[in-house]
C-alpha positions as CSV (number, residue, x, y, z in Angstrom):
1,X,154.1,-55.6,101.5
2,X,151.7,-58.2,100.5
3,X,148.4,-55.8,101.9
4,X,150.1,-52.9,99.8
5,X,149.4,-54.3,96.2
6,X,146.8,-53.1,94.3
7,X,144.6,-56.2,92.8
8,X,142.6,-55.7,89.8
9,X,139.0,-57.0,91.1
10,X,135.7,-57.0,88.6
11,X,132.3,-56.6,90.2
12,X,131.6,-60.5,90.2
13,X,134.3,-61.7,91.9
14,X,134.2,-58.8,94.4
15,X,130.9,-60.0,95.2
16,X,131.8,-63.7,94.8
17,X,133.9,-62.8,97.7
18,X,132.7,-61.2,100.0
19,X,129.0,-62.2,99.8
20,X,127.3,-59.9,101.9
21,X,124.5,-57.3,102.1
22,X,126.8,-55.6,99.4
23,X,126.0,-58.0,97.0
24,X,122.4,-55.9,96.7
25,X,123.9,-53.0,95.7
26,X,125.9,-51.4,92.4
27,X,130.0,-51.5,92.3
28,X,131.8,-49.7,89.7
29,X,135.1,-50.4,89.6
30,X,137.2,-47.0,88.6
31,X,140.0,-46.6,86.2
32,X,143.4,-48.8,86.7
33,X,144.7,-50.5,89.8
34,X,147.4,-48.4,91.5
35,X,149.6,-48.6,94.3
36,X,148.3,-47.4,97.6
37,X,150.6,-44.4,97.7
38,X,149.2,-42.6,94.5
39,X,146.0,-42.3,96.5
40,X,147.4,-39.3,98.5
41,X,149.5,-38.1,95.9
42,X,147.9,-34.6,94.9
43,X,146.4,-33.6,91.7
44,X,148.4,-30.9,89.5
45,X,146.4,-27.9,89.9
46,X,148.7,-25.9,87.6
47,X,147.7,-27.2,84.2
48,X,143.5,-27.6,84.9
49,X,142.8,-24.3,84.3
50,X,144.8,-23.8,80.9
51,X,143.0,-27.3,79.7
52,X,139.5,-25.9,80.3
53,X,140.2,-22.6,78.2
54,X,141.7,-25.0,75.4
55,X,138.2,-27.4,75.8
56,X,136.2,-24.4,75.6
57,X,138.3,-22.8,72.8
58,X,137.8,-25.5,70.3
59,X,134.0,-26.0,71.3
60,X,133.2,-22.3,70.8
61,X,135.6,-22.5,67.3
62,X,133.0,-25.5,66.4
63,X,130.0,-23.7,66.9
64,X,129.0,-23.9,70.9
65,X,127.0,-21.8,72.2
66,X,127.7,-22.9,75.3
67,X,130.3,-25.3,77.1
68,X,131.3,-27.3,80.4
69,X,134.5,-29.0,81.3
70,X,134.9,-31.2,83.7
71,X,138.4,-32.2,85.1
72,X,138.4,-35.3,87.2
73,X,140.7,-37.6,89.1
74,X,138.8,-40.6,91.0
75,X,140.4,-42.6,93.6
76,X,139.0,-45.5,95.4
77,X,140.5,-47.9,97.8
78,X,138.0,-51.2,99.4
79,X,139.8,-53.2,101.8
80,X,138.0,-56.7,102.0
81,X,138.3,-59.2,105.0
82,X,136.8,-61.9,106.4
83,X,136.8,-63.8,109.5
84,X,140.3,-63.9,110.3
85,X,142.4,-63.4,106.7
86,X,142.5,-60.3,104.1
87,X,140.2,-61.0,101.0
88,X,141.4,-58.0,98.7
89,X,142.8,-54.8,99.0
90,X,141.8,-53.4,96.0
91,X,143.3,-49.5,95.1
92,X,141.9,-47.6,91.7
93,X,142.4,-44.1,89.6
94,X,140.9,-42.7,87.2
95,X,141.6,-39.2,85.8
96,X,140.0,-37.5,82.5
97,X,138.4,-34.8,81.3
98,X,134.6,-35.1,80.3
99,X,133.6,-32.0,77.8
100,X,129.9,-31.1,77.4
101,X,128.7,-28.8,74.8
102,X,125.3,-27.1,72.9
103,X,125.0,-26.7,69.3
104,X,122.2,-26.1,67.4
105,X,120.2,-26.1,71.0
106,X,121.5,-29.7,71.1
107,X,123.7,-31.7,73.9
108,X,127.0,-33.3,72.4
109,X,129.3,-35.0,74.6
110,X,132.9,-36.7,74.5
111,X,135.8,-37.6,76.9
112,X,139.0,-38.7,77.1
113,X,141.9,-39.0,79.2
114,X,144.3,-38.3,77.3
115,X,145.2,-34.9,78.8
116,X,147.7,-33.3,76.3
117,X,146.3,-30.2,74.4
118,X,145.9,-31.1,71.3
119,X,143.7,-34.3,72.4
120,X,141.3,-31.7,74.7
121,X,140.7,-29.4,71.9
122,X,140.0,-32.8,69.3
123,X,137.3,-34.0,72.3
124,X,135.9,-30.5,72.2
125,X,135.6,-30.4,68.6
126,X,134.4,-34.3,68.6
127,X,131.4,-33.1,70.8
128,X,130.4,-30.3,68.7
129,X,130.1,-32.9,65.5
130,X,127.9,-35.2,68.0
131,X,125.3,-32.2,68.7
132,X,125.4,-31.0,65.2
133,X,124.7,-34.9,63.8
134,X,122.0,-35.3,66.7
135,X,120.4,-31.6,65.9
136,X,119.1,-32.7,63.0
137,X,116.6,-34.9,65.0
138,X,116.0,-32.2,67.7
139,X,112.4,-31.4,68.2
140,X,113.1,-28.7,70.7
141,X,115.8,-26.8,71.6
142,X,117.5,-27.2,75.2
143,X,116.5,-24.6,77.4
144,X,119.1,-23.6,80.1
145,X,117.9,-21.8,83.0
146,X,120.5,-19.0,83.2
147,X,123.0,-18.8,85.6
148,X,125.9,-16.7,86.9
149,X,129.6,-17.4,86.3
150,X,131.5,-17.6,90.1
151,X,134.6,-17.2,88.6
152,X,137.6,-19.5,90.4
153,X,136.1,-20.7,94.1
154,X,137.0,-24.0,96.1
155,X,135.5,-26.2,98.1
156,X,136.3,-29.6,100.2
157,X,134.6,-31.5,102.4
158,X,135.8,-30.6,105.8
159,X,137.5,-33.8,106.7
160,X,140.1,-34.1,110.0
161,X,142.1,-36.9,108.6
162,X,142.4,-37.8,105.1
163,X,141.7,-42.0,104.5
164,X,143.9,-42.3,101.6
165,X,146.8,-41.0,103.6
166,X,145.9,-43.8,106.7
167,X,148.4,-46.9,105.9
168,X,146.5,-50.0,104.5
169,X,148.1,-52.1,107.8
170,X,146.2,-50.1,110.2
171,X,142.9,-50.6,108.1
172,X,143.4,-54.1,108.1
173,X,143.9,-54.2,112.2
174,X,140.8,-52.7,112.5
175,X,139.0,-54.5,110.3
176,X,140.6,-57.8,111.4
177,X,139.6,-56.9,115.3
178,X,135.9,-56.2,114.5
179,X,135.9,-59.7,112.8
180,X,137.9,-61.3,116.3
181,X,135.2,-59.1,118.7
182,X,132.3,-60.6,116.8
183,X,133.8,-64.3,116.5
184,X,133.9,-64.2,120.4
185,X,130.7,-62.4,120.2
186,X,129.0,-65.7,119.2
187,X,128.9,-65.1,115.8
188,X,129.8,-68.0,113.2
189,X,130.8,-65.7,110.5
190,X,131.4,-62.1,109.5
191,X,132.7,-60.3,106.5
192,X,133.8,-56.9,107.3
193,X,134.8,-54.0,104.6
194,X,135.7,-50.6,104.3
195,X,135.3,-48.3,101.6
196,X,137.2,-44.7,101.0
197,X,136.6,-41.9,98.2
198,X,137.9,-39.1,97.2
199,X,136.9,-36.9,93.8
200,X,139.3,-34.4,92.8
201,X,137.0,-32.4,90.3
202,X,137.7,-29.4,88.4
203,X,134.8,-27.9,86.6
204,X,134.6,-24.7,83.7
205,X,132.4,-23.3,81.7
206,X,131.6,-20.6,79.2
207,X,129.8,-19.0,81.6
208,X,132.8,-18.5,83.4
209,X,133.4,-20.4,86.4
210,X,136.3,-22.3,87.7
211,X,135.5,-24.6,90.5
212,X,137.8,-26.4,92.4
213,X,136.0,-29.4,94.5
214,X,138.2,-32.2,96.9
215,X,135.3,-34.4,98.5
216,X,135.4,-37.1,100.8
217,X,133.8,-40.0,101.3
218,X,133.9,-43.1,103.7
219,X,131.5,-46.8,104.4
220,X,132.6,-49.8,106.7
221,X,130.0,-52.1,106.1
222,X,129.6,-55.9,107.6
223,X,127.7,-58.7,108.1
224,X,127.4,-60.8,110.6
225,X,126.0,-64.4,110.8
226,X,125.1,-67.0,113.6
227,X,124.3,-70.4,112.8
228,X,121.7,-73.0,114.5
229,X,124.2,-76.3,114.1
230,X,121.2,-78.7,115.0
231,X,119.0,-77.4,112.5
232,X,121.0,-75.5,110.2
233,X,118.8,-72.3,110.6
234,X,120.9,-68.8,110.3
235,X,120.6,-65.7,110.6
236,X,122.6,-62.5,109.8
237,X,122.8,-58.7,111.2
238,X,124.3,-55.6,109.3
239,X,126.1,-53.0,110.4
240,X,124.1,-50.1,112.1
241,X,126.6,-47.2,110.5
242,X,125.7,-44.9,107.6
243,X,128.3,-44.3,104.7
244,X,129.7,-40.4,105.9
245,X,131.0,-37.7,104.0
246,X,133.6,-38.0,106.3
247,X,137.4,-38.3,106.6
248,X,138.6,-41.4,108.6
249,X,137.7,-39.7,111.7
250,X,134.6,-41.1,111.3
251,X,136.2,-44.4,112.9
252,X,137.2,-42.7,116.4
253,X,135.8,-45.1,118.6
254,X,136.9,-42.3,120.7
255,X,134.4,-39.5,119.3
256,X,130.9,-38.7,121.1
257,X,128.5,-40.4,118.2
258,X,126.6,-42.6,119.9
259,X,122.8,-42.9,120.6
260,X,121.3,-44.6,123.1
261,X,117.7,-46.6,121.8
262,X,115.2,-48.7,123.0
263,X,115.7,-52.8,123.1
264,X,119.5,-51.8,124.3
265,X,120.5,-50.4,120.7
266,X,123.2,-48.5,119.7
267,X,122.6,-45.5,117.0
268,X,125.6,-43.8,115.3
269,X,125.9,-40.4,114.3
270,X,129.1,-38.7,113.7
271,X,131.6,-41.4,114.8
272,X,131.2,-45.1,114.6
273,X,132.7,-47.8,117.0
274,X,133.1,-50.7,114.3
275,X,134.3,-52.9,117.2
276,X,131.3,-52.4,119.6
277,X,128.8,-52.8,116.7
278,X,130.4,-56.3,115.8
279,X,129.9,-57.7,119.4
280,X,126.5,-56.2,119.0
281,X,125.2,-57.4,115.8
282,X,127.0,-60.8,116.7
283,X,124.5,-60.8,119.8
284,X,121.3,-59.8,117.7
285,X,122.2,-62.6,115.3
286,X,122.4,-65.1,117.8
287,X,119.2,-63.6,119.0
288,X,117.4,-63.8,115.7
289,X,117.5,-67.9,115.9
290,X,115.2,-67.8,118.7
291,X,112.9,-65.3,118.1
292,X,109.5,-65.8,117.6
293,X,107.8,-65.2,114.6
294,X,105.4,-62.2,114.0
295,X,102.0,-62.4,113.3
296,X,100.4,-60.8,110.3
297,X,98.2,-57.9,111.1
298,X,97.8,-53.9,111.5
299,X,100.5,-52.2,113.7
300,X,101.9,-49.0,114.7
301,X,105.1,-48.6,113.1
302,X,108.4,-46.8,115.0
303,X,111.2,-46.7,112.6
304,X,114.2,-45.5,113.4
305,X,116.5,-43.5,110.9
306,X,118.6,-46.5,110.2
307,X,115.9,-48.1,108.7
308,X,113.3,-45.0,107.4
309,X,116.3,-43.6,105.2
310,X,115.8,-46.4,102.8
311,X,112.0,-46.1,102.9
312,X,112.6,-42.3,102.3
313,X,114.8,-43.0,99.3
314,X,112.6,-45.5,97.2
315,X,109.0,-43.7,98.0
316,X,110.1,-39.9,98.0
317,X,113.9,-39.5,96.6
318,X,112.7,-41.2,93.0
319,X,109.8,-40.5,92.6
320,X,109.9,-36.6,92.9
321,X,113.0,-36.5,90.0
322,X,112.2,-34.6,87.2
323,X,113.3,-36.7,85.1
324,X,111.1,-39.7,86.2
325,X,108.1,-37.5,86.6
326,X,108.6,-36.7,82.8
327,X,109.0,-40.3,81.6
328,X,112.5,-39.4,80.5
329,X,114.1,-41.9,82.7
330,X,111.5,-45.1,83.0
331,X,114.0,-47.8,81.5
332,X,115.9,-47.9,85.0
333,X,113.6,-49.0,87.7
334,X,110.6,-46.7,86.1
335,X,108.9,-43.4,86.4
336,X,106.9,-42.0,89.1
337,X,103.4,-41.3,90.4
338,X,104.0,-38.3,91.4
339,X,102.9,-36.8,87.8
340,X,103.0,-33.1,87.0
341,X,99.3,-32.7,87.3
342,X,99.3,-33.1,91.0
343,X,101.4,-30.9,91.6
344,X,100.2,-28.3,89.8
345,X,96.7,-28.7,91.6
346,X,98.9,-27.6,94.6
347,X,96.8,-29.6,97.0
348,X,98.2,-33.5,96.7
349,X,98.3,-34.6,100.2
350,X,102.0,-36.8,99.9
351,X,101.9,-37.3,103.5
352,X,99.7,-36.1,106.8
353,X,100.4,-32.5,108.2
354,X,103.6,-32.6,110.2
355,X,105.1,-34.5,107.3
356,X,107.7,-32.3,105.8
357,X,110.6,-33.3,102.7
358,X,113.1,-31.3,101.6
359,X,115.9,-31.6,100.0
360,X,119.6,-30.5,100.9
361,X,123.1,-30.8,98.8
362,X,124.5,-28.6,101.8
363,X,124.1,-30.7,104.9
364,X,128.0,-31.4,106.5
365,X,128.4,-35.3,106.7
366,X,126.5,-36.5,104.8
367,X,127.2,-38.5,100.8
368,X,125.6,-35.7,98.7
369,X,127.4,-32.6,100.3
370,X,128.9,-30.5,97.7
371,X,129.7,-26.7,97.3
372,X,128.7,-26.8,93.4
373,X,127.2,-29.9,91.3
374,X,128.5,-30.8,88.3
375,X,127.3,-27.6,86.2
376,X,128.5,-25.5,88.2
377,X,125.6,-24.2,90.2
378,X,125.8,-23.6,94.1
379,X,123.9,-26.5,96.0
380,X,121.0,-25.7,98.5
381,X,118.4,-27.1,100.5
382,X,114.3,-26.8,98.9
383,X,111.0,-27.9,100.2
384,X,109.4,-31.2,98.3
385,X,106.2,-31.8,100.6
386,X,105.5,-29.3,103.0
387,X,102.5,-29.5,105.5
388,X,102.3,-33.3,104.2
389,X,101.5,-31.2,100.4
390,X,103.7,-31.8,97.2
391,X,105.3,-28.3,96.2
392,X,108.1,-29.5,94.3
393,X,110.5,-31.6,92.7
394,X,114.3,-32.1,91.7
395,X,115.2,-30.5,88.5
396,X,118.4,-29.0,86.8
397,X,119.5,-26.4,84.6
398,X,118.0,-27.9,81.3
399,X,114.7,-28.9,83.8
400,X,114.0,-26.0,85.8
401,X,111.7,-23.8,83.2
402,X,109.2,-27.0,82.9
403,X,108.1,-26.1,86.8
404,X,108.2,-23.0,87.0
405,X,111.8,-22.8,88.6
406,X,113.9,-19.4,87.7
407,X,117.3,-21.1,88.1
408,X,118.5,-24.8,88.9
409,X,118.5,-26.0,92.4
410,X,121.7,-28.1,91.9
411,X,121.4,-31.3,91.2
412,X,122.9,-32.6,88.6
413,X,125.9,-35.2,88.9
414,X,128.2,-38.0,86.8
415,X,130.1,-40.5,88.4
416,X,132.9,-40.3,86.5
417,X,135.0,-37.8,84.1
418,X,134.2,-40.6,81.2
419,X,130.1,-39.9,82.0
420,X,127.8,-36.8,81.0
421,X,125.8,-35.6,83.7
422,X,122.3,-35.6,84.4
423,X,119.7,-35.6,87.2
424,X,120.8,-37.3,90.3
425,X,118.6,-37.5,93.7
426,X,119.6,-35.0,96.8
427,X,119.9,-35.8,99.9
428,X,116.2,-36.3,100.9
429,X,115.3,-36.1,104.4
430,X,112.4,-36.0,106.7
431,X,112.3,-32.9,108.7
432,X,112.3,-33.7,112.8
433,X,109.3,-32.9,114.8
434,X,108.6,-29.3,116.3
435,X,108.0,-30.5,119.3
436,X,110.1,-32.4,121.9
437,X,109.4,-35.9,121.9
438,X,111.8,-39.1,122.5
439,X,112.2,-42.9,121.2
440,X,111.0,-44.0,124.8
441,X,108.3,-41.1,124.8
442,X,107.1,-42.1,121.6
443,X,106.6,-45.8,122.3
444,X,104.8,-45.3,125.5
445,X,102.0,-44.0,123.0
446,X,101.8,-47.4,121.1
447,X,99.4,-50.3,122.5
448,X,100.1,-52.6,119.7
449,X,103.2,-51.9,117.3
450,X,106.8,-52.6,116.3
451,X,109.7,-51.1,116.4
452,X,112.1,-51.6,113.5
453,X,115.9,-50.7,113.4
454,X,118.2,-51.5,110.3
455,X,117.4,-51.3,106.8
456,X,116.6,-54.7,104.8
457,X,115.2,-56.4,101.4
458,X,112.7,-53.7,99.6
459,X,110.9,-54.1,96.4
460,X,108.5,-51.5,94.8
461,X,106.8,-50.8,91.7
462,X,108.0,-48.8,88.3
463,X,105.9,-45.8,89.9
464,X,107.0,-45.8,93.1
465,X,103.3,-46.1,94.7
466,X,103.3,-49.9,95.7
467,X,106.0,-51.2,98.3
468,X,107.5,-53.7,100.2
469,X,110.1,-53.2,103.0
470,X,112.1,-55.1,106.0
471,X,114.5,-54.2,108.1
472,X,118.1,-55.6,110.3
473,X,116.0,-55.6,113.9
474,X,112.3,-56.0,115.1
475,X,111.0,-55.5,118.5
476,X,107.5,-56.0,119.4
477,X,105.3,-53.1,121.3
478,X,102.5,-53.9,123.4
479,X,100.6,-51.3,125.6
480,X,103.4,-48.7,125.7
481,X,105.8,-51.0,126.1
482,X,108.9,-53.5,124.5
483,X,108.2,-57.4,125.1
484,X,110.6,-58.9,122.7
485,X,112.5,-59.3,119.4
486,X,110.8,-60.7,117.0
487,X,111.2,-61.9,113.4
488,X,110.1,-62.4,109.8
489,X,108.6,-59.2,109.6
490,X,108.1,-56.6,106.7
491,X,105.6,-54.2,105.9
492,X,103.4,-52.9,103.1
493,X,102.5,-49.5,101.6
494,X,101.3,-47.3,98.8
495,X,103.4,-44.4,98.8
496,X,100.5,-41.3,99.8
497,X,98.6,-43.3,102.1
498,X,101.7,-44.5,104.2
499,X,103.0,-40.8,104.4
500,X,99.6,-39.9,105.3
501,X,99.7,-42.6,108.1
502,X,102.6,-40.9,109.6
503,X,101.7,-39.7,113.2
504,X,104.2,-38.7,114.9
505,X,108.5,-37.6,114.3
506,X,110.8,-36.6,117.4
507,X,112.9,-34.0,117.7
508,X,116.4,-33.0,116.3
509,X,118.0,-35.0,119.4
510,X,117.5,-37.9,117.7
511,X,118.4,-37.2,114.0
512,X,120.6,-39.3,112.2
513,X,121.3,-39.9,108.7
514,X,121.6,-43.1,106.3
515,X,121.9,-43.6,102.9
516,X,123.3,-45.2,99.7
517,X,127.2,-45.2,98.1
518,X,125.8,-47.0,94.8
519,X,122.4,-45.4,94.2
520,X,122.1,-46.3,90.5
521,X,120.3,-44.6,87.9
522,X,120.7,-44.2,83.5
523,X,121.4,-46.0,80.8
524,X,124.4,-47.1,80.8
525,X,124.4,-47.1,84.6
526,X,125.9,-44.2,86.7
527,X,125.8,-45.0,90.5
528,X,126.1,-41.5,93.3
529,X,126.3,-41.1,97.0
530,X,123.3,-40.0,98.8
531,X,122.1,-39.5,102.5
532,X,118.3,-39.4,104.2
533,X,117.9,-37.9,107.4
534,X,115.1,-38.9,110.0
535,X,114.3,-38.4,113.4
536,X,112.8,-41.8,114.6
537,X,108.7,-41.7,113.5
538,X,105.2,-43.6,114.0
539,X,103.2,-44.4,111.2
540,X,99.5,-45.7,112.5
541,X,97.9,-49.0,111.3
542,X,100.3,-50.3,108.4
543,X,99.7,-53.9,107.3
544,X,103.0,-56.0,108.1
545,X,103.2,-59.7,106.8
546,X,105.0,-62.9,108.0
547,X,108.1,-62.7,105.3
548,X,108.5,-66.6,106.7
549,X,104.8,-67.6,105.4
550,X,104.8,-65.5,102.5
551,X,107.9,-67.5,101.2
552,X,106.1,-70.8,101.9
């Protein structure tokens, strides 16, 4: 019964507690606590539709020319362990409705969640008087790319077992036993964790459409830790899984998801064996305390996808939103390099020839896969670099006419009914080589390189051209060949050279995805779920320091 209360949690104390890798990243905590069992009770569908028509009422009665509703219902469940006791079990909701409207070729925008009638058609009417106060500063009026209503349509992401509906205790087991298999692994500590969304969201607009979206997501990430006792050194692995737009079936240990890598690895692709990754990452750990230390020099990188999604995100997800390219979001962690003028010479080299970007809201599994974004317009997948050349960028309805674009490609997003929308990243991903090529075929062709696995500490500049990044696992490559693990290593780019240093991607066989539940973005902060896919790839002669020496 204990496991089955919700506990109120703020974002200091959740990361107070469990201390881990998740400390780096963004946690909003949604709505009210609730009890576990209203996090597979269903929304009422009945009264969504009637609710939009009285939000769109009012706004048009105001003075909109146009108008967007969105109806949402959040729910969120972290269950928090460590070692060998429960930490938190922490269950939110949150259910609204968010109403967006133009006036005067100007954005207003309220919410509220008080769902009643009259209290819709007073948020409607509150946004019109927020467009027509902030038209009288408007300079230019907002320019929709047109669209076509879909009238009423569903989509959900295709899940085999809902998480919500799995009971807390049999969370906790699991959770509990991956702690036990790494404790007996060798490891001194571990913190293990698992995360479950769902977003209920029902969207309308004056341009008549009626979209009903149930999308699922699911993250089990840990940390694990093995200490030196005679002097004190540790060190810590994290888990090699990828947040899923999954159900809970993403936790069959059962399930055919595994890949095979060099250094006696184990990638994850559709399923994840929580249990087997703790034993492992206990081993690596211990591992870690021993290895030597790299030395600073030129190398042939291989990166594996678990560790090139996050390299992926920083130096090509940012950097080619619209947004950033336009300096209208520079505030939160800057603008981009990628200005409009080189794209518009149509021959800036991003990256060498077989380096190809795109980007996909339609890919199954992954964060970012949705039928419709949030206004309304059907996701799809679009070149960004192609032949190693930029070609385009991310833009959304009120975007689109500044490059050329005839309608949206999808991408726009709010985490929250409470939260206008705006441009949020894709899913990114690197395109896998044409031809066949393999891990172990790829690193027969290196003489002096490493191989990284895992994603680690990053830092890069407000343009997104100078970078830093490390990584959970380094092996060392000499003549074709692993010697040994090594540590302290991270390596150094500037955004068009590195992607012009890349020399070689395998095949499909080996793509895999990673990617971000808290990728954080606006003022005030919205966080979304993302992916970046990668077959595992060689960059030639990048610069990698001693992370050890650098810190003194």
């Amino acid at each position: 019964r204990t496991l089955e209360m919700a506990t109120p949690m703020d974002r200091r104390d959740f990361l107070k507690r469990t201390s881990t890798s998740v400390g780096a990243l963004m946690l909003p905590v949604y709505g009210h606590a609730v009890a576990a069992e209203v996090l597979a009770a269903p929304i009422d569908k009945a009264m969504r539709k009637a609710l939009a028509d009285v939000a769109m009422n009012a706004a048009t009665k105001a003075g909109a020319s146009y108008a967007d509703v969105r109806i949402g219902r959040y729910l969120r469940q972290f269950v928090i362990t460590r070692e060998t006791r429960v930490e938190n079990v922490v269950n939110t909701e949150s259910t609204g409705i968010g109403i967006r409207v133009i006036v005067n070729g100007t954005w207003g925008f309220a919410a509220t969640s008080d769902l009643s009638p009259d209290a819709v058609a007073k948020a409607a009417q509150q946004a019109a008087a927020i467009a027509k106060a902030n038209s009288k500063f408007q300079t230019t009026p907002v320019q929709l790319a047109p669209t076509k209503g879909v009238g009423e349509v569903a989509w959900a992401t295709p899940i085999k077992k809902n998480s919500m509906e799995v009971p807390i205790k049999e969370k906790v087991e699991l959770l509990l036993a991956v702690n036990n298999a790494a404790l007996k692994a060798g490891a001194d500590y571990v913190n293990s964790i698992m995360f479950l969304v769902n977003e209920q969201k029902y969207f309308a607009s004056t341009d008549n459409s009626y979209i009903d979206q149930d999308i699922h997501r699911i993250w089990t990430p840990m940390q694990v830790t093995a200490i030196d006792k005679k002097s004190g050194k540790f060190r810590t692995r994290s888990e090699f899984s990828s947040p899923m737009g999954m159900g809970y079936e993403y936790l069959d240990a059962k399930a055919s998801g595994k890949v095979k890598l060099p250094g006696g690895v184990v990638g994850y692709t559709t399923s994840y064996d929580m249990v087997e990754d703790a034993i492992s990452a206990a081993k690596h750990a211990r591992a870690k305390l021993t290895a030597r230390s790299v030395k600073p020099g030129k190398y042939d990188l291989v990166l594996d996808p678990s560790h090139l999604w996050l390299t992926i995100h920083e130096s090509v997800g940012h950097p080619l939103e619209l947004d950033r390219v336009l300096g209208y979001e520079a505030n939160y962690a800057g603008t981009s390099f990628a200005t409009l003028d080189k794209w518009k010479a149509k021959d800036f080299k991003y990256g060498s020839p077989i380096v190809q970007l795109f980007a996909d809201k339609q890919q199954p599994t992954t964060l970012g896969a949705v039928g419709y974004d949030d206004e309304g317009i059907a996701t799809k997948r679009w070149d960004l670099v192609k032949d190693g050349v930029l070609v385009n960028y991310q833009a959304i309805r009120d975007q689109a006419h500044i490059i050329g674009e005839p309608a949206s490609q999808g991408c726009c997003y709010a985490d929250s009914w409470a939260n206008v929308q705006f441009q949020r990243m894709a899913n990114v991903s690197l395109a896998p080589g044409k031809a066949k090529l393999s891990v172990d075929e790829m690193i027969k062709d290196v003489e002096n390189g490493i191989y990284i696995v895992g994603d680690g500490s990053f830092s890069i500049d407000q343009q997104r051209y100078n970078a830093q990044f490390g990584g959970q696992l380094f092996y060392e490559i000499k003549d074709g060949k692993i010697t040994e693990q090594i540590e302290d290593v991270a390596y150094q780019i500037r955004t068009p050279e590195f992607w012009g240093a890349c020399a070689a991607i395998c095949d499909d066989r080996d793509y895999r995805f990673g990617g971000s539940f808290f990728d954080g973005k606006g003022q005030p902060s919205q966080v979304s779920a993302v992916s970046h896919g990668s077959s595992t790839t060689r960059f030639n002669g990048i610069n990698v320091i001693n992370t050890a020496r650098s810190l003194g």
